[in-house]
Every structure is written in structure tokens, then in C-alpha cells.
C-alpha positions as a printed Julia matrix, in Angstrom:
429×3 Matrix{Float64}:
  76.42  119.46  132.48
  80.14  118.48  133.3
  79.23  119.95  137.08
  75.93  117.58  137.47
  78.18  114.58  135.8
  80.93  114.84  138.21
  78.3   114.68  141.32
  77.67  111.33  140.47
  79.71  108.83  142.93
  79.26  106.07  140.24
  81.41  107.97  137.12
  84.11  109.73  138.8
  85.91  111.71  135.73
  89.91  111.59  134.96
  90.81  115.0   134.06
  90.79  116.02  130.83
  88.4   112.67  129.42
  85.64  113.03  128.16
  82.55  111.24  129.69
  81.54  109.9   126.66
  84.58  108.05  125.89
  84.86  107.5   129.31
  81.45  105.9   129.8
  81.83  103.7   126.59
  85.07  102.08  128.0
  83.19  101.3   131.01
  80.72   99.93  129.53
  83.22   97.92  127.77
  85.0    96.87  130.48
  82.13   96.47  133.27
  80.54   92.59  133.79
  77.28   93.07  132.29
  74.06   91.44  134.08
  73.28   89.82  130.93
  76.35   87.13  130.32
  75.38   86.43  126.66
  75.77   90.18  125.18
  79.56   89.07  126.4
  79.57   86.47  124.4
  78.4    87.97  121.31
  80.95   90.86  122.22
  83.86   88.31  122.21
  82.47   86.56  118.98
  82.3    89.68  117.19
  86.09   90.87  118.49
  86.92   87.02  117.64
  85.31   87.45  114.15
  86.75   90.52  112.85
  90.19   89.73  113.85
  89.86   86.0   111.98
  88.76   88.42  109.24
  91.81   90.49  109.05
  94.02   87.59  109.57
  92.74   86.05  106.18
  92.6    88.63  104.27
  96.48   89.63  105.08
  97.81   85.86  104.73
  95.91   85.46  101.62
  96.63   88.72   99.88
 100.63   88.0   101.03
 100.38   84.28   99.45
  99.22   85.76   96.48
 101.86   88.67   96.23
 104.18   85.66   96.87
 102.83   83.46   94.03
 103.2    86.38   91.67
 106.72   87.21   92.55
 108.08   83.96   92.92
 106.61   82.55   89.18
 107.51   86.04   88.18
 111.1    85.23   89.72
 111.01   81.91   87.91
 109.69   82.72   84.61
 112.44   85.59   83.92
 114.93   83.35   85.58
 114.41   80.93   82.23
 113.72   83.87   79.72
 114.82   86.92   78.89
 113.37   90.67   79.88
 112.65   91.16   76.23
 112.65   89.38   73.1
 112.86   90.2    69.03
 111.5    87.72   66.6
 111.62   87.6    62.73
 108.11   86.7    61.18
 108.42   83.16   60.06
 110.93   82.59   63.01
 113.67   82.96   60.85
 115.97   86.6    61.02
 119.18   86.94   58.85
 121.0    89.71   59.19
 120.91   89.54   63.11
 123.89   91.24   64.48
 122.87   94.36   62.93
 119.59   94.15   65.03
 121.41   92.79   68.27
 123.92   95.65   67.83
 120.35   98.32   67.53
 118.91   96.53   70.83
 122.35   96.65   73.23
 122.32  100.2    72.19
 119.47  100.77   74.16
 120.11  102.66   77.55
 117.92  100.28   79.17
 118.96   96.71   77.64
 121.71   95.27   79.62
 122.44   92.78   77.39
 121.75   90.97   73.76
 122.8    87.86   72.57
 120.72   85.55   69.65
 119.03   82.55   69.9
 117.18   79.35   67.91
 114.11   77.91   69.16
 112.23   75.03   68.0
 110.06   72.17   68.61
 111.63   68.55   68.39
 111.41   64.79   70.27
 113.6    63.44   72.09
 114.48   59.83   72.21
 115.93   57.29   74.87
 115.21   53.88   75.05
 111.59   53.08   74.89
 110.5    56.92   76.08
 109.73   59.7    73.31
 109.14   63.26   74.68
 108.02   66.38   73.22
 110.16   69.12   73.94
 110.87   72.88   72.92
 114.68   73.57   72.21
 116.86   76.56   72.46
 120.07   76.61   70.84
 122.35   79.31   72.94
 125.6    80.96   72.94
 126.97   79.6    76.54
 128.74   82.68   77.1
 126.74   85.28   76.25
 123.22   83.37   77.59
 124.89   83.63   81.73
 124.35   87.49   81.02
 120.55   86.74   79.92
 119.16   84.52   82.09
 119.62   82.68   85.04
 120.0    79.59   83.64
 123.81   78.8    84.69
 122.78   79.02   88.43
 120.29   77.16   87.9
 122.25   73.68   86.77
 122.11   70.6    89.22
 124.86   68.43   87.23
 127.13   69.18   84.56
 127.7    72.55   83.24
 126.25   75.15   80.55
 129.57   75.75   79.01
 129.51   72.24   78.18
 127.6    72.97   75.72
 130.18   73.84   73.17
 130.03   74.13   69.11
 130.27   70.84   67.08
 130.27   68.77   70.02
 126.49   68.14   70.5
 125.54   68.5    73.75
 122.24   68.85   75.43
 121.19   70.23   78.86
 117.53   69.05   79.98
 115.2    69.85   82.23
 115.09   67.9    85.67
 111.77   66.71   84.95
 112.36   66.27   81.51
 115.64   63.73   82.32
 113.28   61.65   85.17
 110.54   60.92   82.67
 112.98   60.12   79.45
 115.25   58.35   82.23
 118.49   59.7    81.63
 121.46   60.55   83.45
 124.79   62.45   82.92
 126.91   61.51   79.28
 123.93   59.39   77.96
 123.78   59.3    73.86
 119.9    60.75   73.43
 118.24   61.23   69.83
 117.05   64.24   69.39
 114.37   64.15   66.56
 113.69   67.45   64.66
 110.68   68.21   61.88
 112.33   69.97   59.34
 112.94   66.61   57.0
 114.92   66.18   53.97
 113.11   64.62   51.12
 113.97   60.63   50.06
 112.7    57.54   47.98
 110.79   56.9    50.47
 109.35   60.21   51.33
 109.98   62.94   53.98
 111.86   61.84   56.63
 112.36   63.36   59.48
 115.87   65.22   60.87
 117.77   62.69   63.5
 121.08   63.45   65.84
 122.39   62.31   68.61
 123.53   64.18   71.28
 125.19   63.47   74.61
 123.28   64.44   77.78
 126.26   67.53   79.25
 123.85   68.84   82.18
 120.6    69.2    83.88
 118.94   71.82   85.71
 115.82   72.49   87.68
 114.02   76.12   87.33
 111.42   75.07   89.72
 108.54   75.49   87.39
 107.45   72.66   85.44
 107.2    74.23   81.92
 110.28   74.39   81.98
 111.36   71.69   84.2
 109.03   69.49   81.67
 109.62   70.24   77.97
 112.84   72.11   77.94
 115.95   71.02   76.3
 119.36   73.69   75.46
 122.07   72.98   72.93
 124.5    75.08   71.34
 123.35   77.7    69.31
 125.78   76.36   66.14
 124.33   73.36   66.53
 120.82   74.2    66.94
 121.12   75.93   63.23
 122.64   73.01   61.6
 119.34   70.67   63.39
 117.21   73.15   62.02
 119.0    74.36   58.8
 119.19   77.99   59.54
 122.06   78.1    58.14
 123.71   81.75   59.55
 120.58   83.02   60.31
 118.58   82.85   64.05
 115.34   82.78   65.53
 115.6    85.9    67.18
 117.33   88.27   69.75
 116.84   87.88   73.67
 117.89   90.83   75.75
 118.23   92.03   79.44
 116.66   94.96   80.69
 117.92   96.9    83.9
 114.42   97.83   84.86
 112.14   94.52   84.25
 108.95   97.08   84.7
 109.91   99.35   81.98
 109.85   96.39   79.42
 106.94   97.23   77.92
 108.12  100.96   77.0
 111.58   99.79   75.6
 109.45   96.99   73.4
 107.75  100.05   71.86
 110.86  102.13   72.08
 112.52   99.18   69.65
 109.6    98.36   68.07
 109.35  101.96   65.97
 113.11  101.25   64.41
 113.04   98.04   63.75
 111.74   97.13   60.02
 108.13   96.04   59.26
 108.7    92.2    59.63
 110.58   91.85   63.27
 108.51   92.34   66.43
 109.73   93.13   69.43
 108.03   91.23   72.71
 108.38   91.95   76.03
 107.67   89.43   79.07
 104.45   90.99   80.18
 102.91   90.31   76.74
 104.42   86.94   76.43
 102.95   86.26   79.98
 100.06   88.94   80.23
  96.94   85.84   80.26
  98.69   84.26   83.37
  99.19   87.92   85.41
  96.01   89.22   84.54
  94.61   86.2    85.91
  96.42   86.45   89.17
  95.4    90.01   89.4
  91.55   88.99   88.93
  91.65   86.39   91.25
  93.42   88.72   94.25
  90.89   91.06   93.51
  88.2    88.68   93.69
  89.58   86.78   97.25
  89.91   90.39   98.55
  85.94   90.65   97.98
  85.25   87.42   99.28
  87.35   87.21  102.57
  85.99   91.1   103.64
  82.26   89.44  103.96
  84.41   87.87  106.68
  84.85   90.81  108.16
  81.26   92.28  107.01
  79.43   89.03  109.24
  81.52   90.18  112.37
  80.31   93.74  111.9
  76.64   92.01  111.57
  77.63   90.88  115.13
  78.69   93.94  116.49
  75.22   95.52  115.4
  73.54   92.66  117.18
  76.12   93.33  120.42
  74.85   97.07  120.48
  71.53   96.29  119.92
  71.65   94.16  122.97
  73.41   96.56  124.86
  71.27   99.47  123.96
  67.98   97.22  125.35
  69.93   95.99  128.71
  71.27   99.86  129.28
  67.63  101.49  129.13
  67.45  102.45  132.43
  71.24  104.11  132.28
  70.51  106.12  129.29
  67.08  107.27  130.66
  69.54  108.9   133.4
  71.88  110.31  131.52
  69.21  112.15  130.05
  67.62  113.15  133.04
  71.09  114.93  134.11
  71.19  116.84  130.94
  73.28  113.97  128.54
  72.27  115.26  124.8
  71.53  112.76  122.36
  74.7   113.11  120.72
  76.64  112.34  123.7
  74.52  109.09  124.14
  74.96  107.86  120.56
  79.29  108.83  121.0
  78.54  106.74  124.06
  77.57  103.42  121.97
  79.7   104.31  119.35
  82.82  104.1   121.41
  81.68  100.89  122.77
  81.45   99.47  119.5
  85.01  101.0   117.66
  86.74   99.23  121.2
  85.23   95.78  119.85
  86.67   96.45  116.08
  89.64   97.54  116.75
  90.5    94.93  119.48
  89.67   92.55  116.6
  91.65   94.66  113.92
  94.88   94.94  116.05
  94.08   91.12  117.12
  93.63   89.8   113.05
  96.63   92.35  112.16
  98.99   90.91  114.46
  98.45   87.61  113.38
  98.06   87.9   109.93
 101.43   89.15  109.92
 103.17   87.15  112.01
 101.62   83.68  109.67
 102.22   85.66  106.95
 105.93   86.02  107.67
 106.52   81.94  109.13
 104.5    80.82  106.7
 107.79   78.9   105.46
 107.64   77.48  108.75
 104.0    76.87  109.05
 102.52   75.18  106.15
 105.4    71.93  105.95
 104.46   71.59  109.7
 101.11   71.1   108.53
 101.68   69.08  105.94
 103.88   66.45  107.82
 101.51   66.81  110.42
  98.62   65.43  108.72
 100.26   63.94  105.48
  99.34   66.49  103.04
 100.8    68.41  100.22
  98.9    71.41   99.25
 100.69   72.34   95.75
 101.94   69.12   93.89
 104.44   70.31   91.67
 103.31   68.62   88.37
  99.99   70.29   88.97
 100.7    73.65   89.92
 104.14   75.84   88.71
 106.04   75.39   92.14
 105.6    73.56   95.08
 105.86   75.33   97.78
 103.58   78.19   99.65
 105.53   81.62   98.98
 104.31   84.74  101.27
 105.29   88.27  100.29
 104.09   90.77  102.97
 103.49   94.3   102.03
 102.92   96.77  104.77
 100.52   98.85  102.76
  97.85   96.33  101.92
  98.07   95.69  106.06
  97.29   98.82  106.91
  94.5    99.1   104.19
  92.98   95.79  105.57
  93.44   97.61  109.08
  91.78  100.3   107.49
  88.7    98.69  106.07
  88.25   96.67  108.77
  88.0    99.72  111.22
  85.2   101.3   108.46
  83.19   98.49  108.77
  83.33   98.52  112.52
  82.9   102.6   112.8
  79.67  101.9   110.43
  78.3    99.04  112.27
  77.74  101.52  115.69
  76.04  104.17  113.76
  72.41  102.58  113.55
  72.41  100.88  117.43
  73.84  104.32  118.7
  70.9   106.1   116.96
  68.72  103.64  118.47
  70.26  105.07  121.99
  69.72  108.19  121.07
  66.35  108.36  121.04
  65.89  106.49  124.02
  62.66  108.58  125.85
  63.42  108.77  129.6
  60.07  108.79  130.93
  59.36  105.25  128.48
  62.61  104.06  130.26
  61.92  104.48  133.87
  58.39  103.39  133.45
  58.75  100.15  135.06
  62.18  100.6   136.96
């Protein structure tokens, strides 16, 4: 067979290449006699590779989303939380002494939370406050680097200071060393009924986490002063804690959770945030589905391409058969001419997926001033701008899928080849 082949003046054979593949890139490369199988060809390269670009950008917009909010949200709160039930826990530094004994909690410090208005002017604004220790809260969270005036250790016992979100200060209208009233609901009974808790405080700082929940409704003071507002007393909310290893949270909330009495409860941030990252896991999952019919229609094309082919190369298969070509060497013919096409498009739709997936900083504010557009308004969405976190692995199993699809698309229009009859062929040649 190889002998007969290599007669043939039109398919002079490199040495060691087999004719198959070598026939298939020539078919590839030649100028067909029918200019629209060319077309399709290019659509079909075009498609797949528009395919693979989306799918990478999308999945690394996504990855960014969940690491950036993920960033953000354990920026403002801590790894790992315990909580008394009815929100109030005496006897706390015994159980912040149990928790920073933990090989894995970096460290403890306590904290009071509540709900309360605040007060300025004409505005009234819901907000949740957190009374902290200054010191010990820089440890916890990132909420010192995170101040755009004044300071955190302003907030200092018996003085009565407040720290608000950015947000939070625009709508209230506020600005550094204004008197506020903070308005809490545990009352005091009078004459004239329950009233309601009152204090002022002086605005010491304001920061900007980048997220509006927290931007929005939340307000820090000291955490002396937060027990007096609240009439703790000695006793806290609960104990906030740092881990070392953020993803072993939930093991070290179980960990604490078996020696810690029957009415504390130890939660860790995957709990307190599981609706929000199961959510962002279903909805990867689900744009991973959608964007590979993207890639499924250009495989559609690169059926109809071979199809095409196989019609317009009758006469050229009838010959190879006549020389002795087997019908498996015809269909590894077709099938070579059809991987070529997917993975042209693959490396094309790789290559640019990752190179928009890594300027993407770049790429969506030229967009946006282009034509006047923001895509993520801030008090709609948690941040504002378009994060991108590349990872290598779900490239190469795009690349991967994408090549399947391709290598599957060949198999039926090879077969078709195949069984291409010579004497049917040449009938009217």
C-alpha cells in the first residue's frame, strides 16, 4: 500500500508521516473548488474559539467575584465566631482563653453587637453596631486598614466615639467630630412608658470595606461603651477569633463546638455565609452548561463542514480506494481534517480567553467610558468593579472539552467517508 501511495506524483510522502495525517492536512490546507465549505470551515474554527473564550473569561470573573467578596467579607468579620444563646455570655474570658488555645485560632478577642438608629439632623438610619476592643480587633479583622479618616484607636473607653461606614456617613451626612445620636432599644421604663436608650457620640473615623453591607449599616464603638448602651453590664455578645487556615474553619467550629457547654455555639464563616457561596457555586455551574452549547453549535458546524467535504471529495476517496486505502484510513483521513478545525479554534478561544481574562482590569473601564456604562453599580451589587481570577486548570479543562466535542463531531462524517463505494463514485466522473 505505502509502495502504490508513494507512486502517486500528486501526494509525495515526508518520511516518517503518515498519509493519513498527511492527506487530512492537505485537505485542510488546499483551496477547495467549492468556496463556501471554506466558509463554514472558518465559521466553525471562529465558533469554537468564541466558545472557549467565554467560557474561560466567565468562569475567571466568577472565581474573581468569589474571592474578592470572600476577601471582603472576612476583611469585616472574623474566621470564626462564639455566641451565647440569647446574645448575652458572662463568664467570657474563660471561653476566649479555651478558643486562643486552639492550634489553629490565631487570635480571640470579645465583642457586643446590636441593632440601634442613628440620628443626625433630619436623617435616621438603621444600623448594626459592634462594640470592639481597638487593640485586640487589628489582630481580627482588617478593619484598621481599612479606615479613610480618623483612626480605630480613637475609639477609646468612656469617650464615646463612633466609626461609620462610608456609605453609612454620605446618607446620614456626616463628617469627621460631628455629635451623632445613637438610639438603642433596650429602654428603661418611665411615667410615660418605655422609652427608648439615647447617647451621643462623636463621629472619630470612617472607613470603606468596599461592600455595601457593610459600607451601609455598619457603625463600631468601644466595646466598654457598647455594654453600658446595651446594659451588659461585664458580660459580651460573644467571642470573634482568627484562624491561620480560613478553609479549616469549619473543622475547628466542631473542634470547639464539643467543649464548649450546651448554650454557646460556635459559627464559622462558611455557615454564616453558606446561602450566598452555594449560590455562586450553582450559578458557575450553571454558566459552565450554558456557554459549552457555545461550543456544542460550532461542533454542529464542523459536522456540516465534513459533511460537505465528504460530498465534494467523492471522486478522491473513490481513488484512494482503488489503490488499496482501507476504510479506516479514509475515516482517520476526515477525522484529522476535522480535530485541525477544533483545535485551531481551541488554541484560538484559549489564547484569548486568557489574555481578557488577565486585562480585564484594563478592559471593562475602557468599555465603560467608552460607551457611558457601568456594569456593577455599587449600591446594587456588593462591589463595583469586574474582578478576574484565572486558574490554569479550569483552562486546560475548557481546552479539554472543547477538543472532545471537536474529536466527536468527525466521527459520524468520517464514517460517512468510509463507506464511500468506488464504483458509485466514479460513475459519472
Amino acid at each position: 500500500m505505502w509502495h502504490t501511495y508513494a507512486s502517486l506524483p500528486h501526494y509525495p510522502l515526508p518520511a516518517l508521516q503518515p498519509y493519513e495525517l498527511f492527506i487530512g492536512l492537505r485537505y485542510t490546507r488546499a483551496k477547495r473548488r467549492n468556496h463556501f465549505i471554506s466558509f463554514i470551515s472558518l465559521i466553525s474554527m471562529l465558533g469554537m474559539a468564541l466558545g472557549v473564550m467565554a467560557l474561560i473569561v466567565v468562569l475567571s470573573v466568577m472565581n474573581g467575584f468569589q474571592k474578592e467578596i470572600r476577601a471582603r467579607m472576612l476583611g469585616a468579620s472574623p474566621h470564626l465566631e462564639v455566641v451565647a444563646e440569647g446574645g448575652r455570655m458572662s463568664g467570657w474570658q474563660a471561653v476566649m482563653s479555651q478558643a486562643a488555645q486552639h492550634p489553629q485560632v490565631a487570635a480571640a478577642a470579645p465583642y457586643v453587637s446590636g441593632q440601634g438608629m442613628l440620628s443626625f439632623g433630619q436623617s435616621v438610619q438603621g444600623v448594626m453596631v459592634r462594640g470592639i476592643d481597638p487593640a485586640r480587633e487589628t489582630a481580627i479583622t482588617e478593619l484598621a486598614n481599612k479606615i479613610k479618616a480618623g483612626s480605630l484607636d480613637a475609639l477609646r473607653s468612656g469617650d464615646f466615639a463612633i466609626v461609620l461606614g462610608s456609605d453609612l456617613a454620605r446618607t446620614l451626612g456626616v463628617r469627621l467630630n460631628d455629635k451623632i445620636m445613637l438610639i438603642a432599644p433596650q429602654g428603661q421604663i418611665t411615667p410615660a412608658g418605655m422609652m427608648p436608650r439615647l447617647k451621643q457620640f462623636r463621629v472619630a473615623g470612617i472607613f470603606e470595606i468596599g461592600m455595601a453591607p457593610y459600607d451601609n449599616s455598619l457603625a463600631l464603638i468601644n466595646i466598654v461603651d457598647a455594654q453600658k448602651l446595651f446594659q451588659l453590664g461585664d458580660a459580651v455578645t460573644g467571642i470573634s477569633a482568627k484562624l491561620r487556615d480560613i478553609d479549616l474553619a469549619p473543622v475547628v467550629a466542631a473542634e470547639l463546638q464539643s467543649r464548649l457547654p450546651d448554650e454557646l455555639y460556635a459559627n464559622d464563616w462558611t455557615h454564616q455565609n453558606s446561602n450566598y457561596f452555594r449560590a455562586v457555586q450553582m450559578e458557575k455551574k450553571m454558566m459552565f452548561i450554558i456557554l459549552s452549547l457555545i461550543v456544542a453549535v460550532a461542533a454542529f458546524n464542523i459536522v456540516s463542514t465534513l459533511v460537505m467535504a465528504v460530498t465534494d471529495k467523492q471522486a478522491d476517496i473513490a481513488i484512494l480506494r482503488t489503490l488499496g486505502a482501507s476504510p479506516r484510513s479514509i475515516m482517520k483521513i476526515f477525522i484529522v481534517q476535522g480535530v485541525v478545525i477544533g483545535v485551531i479554534g481551541t488554541l484560538l478561544g484559549s489564547i484569548s480567553g486568557i489574555a481578557l481574562a488577565l486585562n480585564l482590569d484594563v478592559v471593562v473601564p475602557f468599555i465603560e467610558h467608552l460607551f457611558g456604562v457601568q456594569f456593577l453599580a455599587k449600591d446594587v451589587y456588593y462591589i463595583s468593579e469586574l474582578p478576574s481570577d484565572l486558574r490554569y486548570p479550569e483552562v486546560m479543562m475548557v481546552s479539554g472539552l472543547s477538543f472532545l466535542i471537536s474529536l466527536l463531531a468527525t466521527l459520524y462524517p468520517s464514517y460517512r467517508a468510509s463507506k464511500t463505494q468506488p464504483a458509485e463514485a466514479l460513475r459519472y466522473e
